[in-house]
Each structure stands twice: as structure tokens, then as C-alpha cells.
N, C-alpha and C positions, 0 to 999 in steps of 0.2 A: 728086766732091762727095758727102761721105756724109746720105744722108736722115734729117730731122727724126725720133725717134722719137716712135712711135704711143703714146697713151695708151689701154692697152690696157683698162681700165675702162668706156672707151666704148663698149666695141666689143658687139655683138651677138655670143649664143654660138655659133653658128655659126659665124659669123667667128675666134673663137675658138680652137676645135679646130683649123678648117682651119689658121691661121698662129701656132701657139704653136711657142714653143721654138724662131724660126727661125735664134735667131742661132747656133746647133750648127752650122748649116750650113757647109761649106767649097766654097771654088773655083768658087761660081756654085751649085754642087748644089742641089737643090730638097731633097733628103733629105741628113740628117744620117749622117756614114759610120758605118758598126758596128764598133765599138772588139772586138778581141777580143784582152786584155789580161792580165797577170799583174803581171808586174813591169813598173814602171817607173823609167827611172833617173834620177840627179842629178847636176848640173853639178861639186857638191863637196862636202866635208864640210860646210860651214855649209848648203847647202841638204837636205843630207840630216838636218840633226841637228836644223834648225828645220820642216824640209819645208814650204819656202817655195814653194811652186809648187803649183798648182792640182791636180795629180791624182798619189798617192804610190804608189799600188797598184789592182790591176786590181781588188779587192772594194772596195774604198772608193773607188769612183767612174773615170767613165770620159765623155767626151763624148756616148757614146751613152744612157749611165744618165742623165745631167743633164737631157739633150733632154727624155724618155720623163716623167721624175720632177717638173721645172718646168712640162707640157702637162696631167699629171694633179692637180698641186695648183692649178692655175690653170682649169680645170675645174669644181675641188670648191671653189672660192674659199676653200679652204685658207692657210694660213702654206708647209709645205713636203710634201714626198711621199719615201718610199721603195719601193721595189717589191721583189718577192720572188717565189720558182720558183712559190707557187700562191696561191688567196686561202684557204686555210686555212694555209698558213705564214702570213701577214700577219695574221690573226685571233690568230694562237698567239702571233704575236712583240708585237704589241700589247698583249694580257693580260697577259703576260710584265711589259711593261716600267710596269706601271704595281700591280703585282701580286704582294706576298709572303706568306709563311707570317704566318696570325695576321689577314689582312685576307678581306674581304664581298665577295662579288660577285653581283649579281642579275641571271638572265639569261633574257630573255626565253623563253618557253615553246614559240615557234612556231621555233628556231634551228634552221638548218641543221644535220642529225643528228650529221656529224662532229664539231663543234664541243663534242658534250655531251659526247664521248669526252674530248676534253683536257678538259671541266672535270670530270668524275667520276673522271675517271683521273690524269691530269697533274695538273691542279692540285688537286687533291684532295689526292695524295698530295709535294705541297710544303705542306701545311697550308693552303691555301685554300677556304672556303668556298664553294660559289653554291646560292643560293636560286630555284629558278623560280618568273619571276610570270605572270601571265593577260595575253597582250597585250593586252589592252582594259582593265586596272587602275584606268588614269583616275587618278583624285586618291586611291584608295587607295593607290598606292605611297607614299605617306608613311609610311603602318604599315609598311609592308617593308624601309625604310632606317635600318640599324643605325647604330652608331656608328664602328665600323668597316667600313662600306661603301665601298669605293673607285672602283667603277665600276656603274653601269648599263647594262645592254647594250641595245640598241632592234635595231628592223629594221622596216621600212615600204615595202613590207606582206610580213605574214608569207609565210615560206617554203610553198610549196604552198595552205593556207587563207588567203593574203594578206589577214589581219585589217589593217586601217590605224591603228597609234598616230599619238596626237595628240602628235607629237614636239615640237611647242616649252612645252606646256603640263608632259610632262614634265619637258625640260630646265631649265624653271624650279624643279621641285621637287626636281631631281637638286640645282641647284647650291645652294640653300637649303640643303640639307645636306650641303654640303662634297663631291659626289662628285662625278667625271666621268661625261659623256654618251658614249658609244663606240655606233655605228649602222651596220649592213651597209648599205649604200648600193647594194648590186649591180646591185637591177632597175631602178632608175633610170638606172646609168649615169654617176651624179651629173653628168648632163645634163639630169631634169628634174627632181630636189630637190636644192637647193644646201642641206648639212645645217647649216653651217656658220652662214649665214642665220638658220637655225632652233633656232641654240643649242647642237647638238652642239659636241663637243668632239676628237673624231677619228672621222675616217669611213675603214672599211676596204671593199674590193671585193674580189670573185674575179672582175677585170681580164680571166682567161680567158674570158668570158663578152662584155658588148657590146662593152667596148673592145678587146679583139684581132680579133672577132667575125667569126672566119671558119675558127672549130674548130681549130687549127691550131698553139696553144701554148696554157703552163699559164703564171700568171701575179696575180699579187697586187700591193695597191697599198695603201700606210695614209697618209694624210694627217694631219695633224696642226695644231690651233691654234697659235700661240707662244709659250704658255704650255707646252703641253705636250711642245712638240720637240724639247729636249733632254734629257728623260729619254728618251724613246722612242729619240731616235738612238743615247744609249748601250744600252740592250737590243739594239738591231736591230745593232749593232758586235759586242756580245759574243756573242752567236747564231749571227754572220758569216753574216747572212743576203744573198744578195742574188740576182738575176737574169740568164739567161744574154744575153749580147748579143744573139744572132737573137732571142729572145723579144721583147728589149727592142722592136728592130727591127719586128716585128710588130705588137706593142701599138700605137707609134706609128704606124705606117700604117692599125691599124684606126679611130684615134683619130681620121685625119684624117679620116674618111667617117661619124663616127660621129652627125651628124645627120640628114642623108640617110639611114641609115639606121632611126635610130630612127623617122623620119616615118614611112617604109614599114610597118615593123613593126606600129607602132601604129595606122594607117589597114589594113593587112591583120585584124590581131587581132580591132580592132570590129566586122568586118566578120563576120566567124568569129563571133565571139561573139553578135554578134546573129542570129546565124543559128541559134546551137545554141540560144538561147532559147528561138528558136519550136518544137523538136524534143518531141513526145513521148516518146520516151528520156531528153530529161532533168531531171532536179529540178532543179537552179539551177545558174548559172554564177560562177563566183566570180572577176572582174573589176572592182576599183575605178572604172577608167573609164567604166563601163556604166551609164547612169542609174539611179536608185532600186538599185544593188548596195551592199551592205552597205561600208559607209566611203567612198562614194561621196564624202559633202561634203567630207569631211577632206583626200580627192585633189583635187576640186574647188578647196580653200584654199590648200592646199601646193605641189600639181606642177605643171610645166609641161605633161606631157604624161605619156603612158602607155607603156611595152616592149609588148613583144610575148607577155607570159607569163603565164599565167591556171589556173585549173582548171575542171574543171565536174564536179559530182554525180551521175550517172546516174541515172535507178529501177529497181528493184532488178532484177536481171540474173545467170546463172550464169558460171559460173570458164568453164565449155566458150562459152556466146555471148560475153562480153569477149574471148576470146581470139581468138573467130572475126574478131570485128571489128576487133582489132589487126594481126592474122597478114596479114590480105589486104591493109590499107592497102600505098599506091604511091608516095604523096609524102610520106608521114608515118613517118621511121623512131621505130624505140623504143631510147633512151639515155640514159645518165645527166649530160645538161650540158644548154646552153641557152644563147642569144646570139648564134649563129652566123649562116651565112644557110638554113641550110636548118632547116624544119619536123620536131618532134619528141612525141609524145607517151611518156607513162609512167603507168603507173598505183601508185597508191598507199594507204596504210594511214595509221590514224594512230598516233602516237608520241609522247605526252606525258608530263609527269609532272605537272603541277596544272591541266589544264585537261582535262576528258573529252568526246569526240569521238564521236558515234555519227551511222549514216546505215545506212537501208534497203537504198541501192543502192551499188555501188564507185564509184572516185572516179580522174578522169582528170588529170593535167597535161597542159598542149599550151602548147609554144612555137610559134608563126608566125611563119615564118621569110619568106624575101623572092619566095618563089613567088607565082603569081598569085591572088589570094583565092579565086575562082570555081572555080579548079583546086583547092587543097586541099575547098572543100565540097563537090563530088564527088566526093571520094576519100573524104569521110568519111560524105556520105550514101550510098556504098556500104557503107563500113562497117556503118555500124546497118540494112541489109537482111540483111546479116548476123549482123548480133549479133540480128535479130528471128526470122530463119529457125532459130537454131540448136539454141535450147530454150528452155521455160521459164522464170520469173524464178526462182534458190533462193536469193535473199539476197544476199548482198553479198561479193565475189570474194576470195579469197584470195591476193593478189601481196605480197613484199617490197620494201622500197622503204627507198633510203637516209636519207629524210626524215619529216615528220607530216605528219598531214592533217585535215578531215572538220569539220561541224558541230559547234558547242556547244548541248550539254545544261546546263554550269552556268557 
């Protein structure tokens, strides 16, 4: 006797994650198998020439791709999903597909650094414009939106200085003027901002992050409206973009654990963060969740809850003491990702182009990862015994860093 189906609307998000996409499933399996696929064949000429059958080729879809791509736009209470080798393919393939020579793009100023590369560079030189604006624009972005503006790009909360836009207040003045809303959704997890809710228009993630979230593959994911999925599905075809099966496989399994996780994360983080508040070493922390921090209410309005991903400011400190108190850490390595389960710090510089960023002392990110809270703030209150032993303060540290950062002056 087959069971009534669930009205999955009902369902609490937790519940959610854990049982999406089940019906991939085969022969009892709790897990969906991993299609690793190329060609597939057909019965006959008519089914070949009409490709009457669910799946025609291993890059255009596969049981395993369906499972992974139906769990993440049900998720982002999306229309539908596609996934791609990283979330900067899925960034590129998105632009792309909504994006040609002669057309506007405004994008936010706090963007993951990669990103500025494709638009200075790539689309740059397909004849596209992008304009950065000041995350915090507010209801100035109406001065900013051309005639030809096609897309606005958001992110909440910014990369590294996690400024918080007021995303639906934008969204309403993006659609006023004819453009689409496009939002990096990552830190979330579009677990606890549902952007879709909020007026966006396509939410893309670098997926390698919470939802695979156990370091382990690269991984991208762009969801899409209904209005908007079928242009976007023809770019992401002609691009031939797509994802490798084990990835696929991973995503989904981090998918399934990915509230449980996030709980940990962001019950460890607070815990971290309130802690380095009270530190002498450092000038602010920059954490939305954290009462009275800068975009506090807007997180308050918006999310259901917070990652595990923050920065904090130091005062001011030498290249030789930061480094001292980097080098010794024991649960905190230094690397360039975040999401996973283990704890990471990185230090960073700022990189803008219309908003300028000054601060006394250098400026730290720190993912908290699923270690014991109490354990990493010993690791790091050793740290700043050493970053206190090691010299004097000479200003603010000199490190490269793939992103922006730091304080606004204007």
C-alpha cells in the first residue's frame, strides 16, 4: 500500500533537509545512488529524436543531480536549482545568463574578491558594465539604477565586514525599476534567510561551504524564481555547466545534517564572540547576532538564526605579535574557506572600490567550527598572551587576503 504524500509545506525546516528529495531513493535505500554517468541510451529512434525519457545525457541530469538540485531549491523555497563544480562557477553562470554586452550591473561593494575578477575582467570585456554601490545604500540605490540596469547583486551580510542590507526594502526598489534581485545567500546556508520570501529573484551559494560542510568538495548551487528559470537554464546548458557525482553525493549528505549543525555553530560562535568582546585586544566584533552589533535589528527582522562566521577588529598590534598569535594556535587553523566542522581563522585587509575602510589595529575572520566552545577560547586566549608578549603595537598588520574588510569612514 503506497503512503499518502506528505504536504511538504507543512513541514518544519529541519524536517525538511532531513527528508527532501526522497523519492531518488531505490530498493529500500535510505541514500539516493550516485549516478556516474555519460551517455545514456534509448529504446529507439522516436525516443531518441523526441528524448522522451527522463534523463538523455549524463551532463543534463542524472538521479543523483535531481535528488541534490530538488533538496536545495526546496530549501531556498526557490522555483528550481542547479548545481555547479564551485560557487564561483554558479556566480559566473548566473551573471552570464541574465547578462549581455550593452547592459548595467550594480554590485555590491563588500563581494567576494573573486567575483570582482569576472566583473572587471570577464564581463567587462563582453561589454558589461558594474557599478559598485556601498552596502548600506538604503534607498539611495534608486540614484544608482540605470535604464539599462539588469541585475543587482546583494549579499547579507557582507563578506568579511558582514554589513547587513535591508534586502527586501531593496528588492522592492530593484523591481520598480525593472531589474532583477541576484543575493549570495552562503552564510546563511539559505537555512536561515529564505531570500526568496524576501523578494530576491535568484539566490546563488558556494554550497562548498555549509551545505557540503565537512571541507571535502567544491560545489555551487543557483536557485532560481519561475520567472526566471528558463533563461538561466539555457546559460547553465550552453556553459555545460554542471557537477561531479561524488560532490553531488556529499552535498546531499551534508544537506542532511545541515541543521544540527548550523544550531552548533551558531550556539559555539556566540559563545566565542561574547567572549572576545570582553578581550582587551580587541576593538569590536563584527557579528550581526551579537546584541547592539552593527545590523543587529535587520538580522533580528530577517534570519532565523546565525553561521558560525564573524570577524573581529583588534587594537592595533605588530605584523611580528599577529603572527605570534596565529602561529601557536592548536584548534584554529589558518585557510582560505569556511563551513566545515572544524575552526578557522584568517586575517585580512581591506579591498574596495567605493566605500573606504580604515582601522588602527588588523582585522581577524574566525569560522567556529563544531569543537567545544571552551576549547577553542583557550586556544585563543593563549593566543593573545602571545600576541601581548611579543611586541609593541606598530599599526595595523600587513597580510594579503583574498577578500575586503574593516571599518567605514564614509
Amino acid at each position: 500500500m503506497s503512503k499518502k504524500p506528505i504536504d511538504r509545506s507543512k513541514l518544519k525546516a529541519a524536517t525538511q533537509v532531513a527528508t527532501a528529495a526522497r523519492a531518488y531513493n531505490e530498493h529500500g535505500m535510505v541514500n539516493p545512488a550516485v549516478y556516474h554517468a555519460s551517455t545514456v541510451t534509448f529504446e529507439d529512434v522516436e525516443a531518441l529524436k523526441n528524448r522522451k525519457q527522463p534523463y538523455v545525457y549524463g551532463r543534463r541530469g542524472t538521479p543523483t543531480s535531481r535528488a541534490i538540485e530538488e533538496a536545495i531549491a526546496e530549501l531556498e523555497g526557490g522555483f528550481a536549482c542547479k548545481v555547479s563544480p564551485s560557487g564561483l562557477a554558479a556566480i559566473t553562470t548566473a551573471l552570464l545568463a541574465f547578462l549581455k554586452s550593452g547592459d548595467h550591473l550594480l554590485m555590491v561593494d563588500t563581494v567576494y574578491a573573486p567575483v570582482r575578477d569576472v566583473c572587471d575582467r570577464l564581463l567587462a570585456g563582453l561589454g558589461i558594465e558594474t557599478t559598485y554601490y556601498d552596502p548600506l545604500v538604503g534607498e539611495k540605490l534608486k540614484g544608482l539604477i540605470k535604464p539599462n540596469t539588469k541585475i543587482v547583486y546583494l549579499e547579507c551580510p557582507g563578506s568579511q565586514t558582514m554589513e547587513m542590507q535591508d534586502v527586501p526594502l531593496l528588492c522592492k526598489i530593484i523591481h520598480e525599476h525593472g531589474a532583477l534581485a541576484m543575493i549570495d545567500n552562503t552564510w546563511s546556508a539559505g537555512h536561515f534567510f529564505k531570500a526568496f520570501d524576501h523578494g530576491c529573484d535568484i539566490s546563488v551559494q558556494a554550497a562548498t561551504k555549509y551545505i557540503v560542510g565537512h571541507s571535502d568538495a567544491m560545489f555551487g548551487s543557483v536557485v532560481c524564481s519561475e520567472a526566471t528559470w528558463p533563461q538561466f537554464c539555457e546559460m547553465y546548458e550552453i556553459m555545460g555547466q554542471f557537477a561531479g557525482p561524488d560532490d553531488m553525493y556529499l552535498a546531499l549528505r551534508g544537506l542532511r545534517t545541515l541543521d544540527v549543525r548550523l544550531e552548533r555553530h551558531q550556539k559555539s560562535a556566540i559563545q566565542v564572540a561574547e567572549w572576545l568582546r570582553g578581550r582587551a585586544e580587541v576593538e569590536t566584533v563584527l557579528y550581526p547576532a551579537l546584541s547592539n552589533a552593527p545590523g543587529h535589528a535587520i538580522w533580528k527582522r530577517d534570519f532565523t538564526g546565525a553561521s558560525g562566521l564573524f570577524s573581529l577588529i583588534l587594537k592595533p598590534a605588530s605584523d611580528k605579535a599577529v603572527a605570534a598569535m596565529l602561529d601557536g594556535l592548536e584548534l584554529f587553523s589558518m585557510g582560505y574557506s569556511w563551513g566545515g566542522f572544524e575552526s578557522l581563522v584568517v586575517p585580512f585587509k581591506p579591498h574596495r572600490t567605493v566605500t573606504q575602510w580604515t582601522t588602527d589595529g588588523p582585522a581577524l575572520r574566525l569560522h567556529i567550527g563544531l569543537e567545544h566552545p571552551e576549547d577553542l577560547i583557550a586556544d585563543l586566549d593563549a593566543g593573545f598572551k602571545r600576541l601581548n608578549n611579543a611586541s609593541p603595537a606598530k599599526g595595523q598588520a600587513e597580510f594579503a587576503s583574498p577578500d575586503a574588510p574593516f571599518r567605514r569612514t564614509t
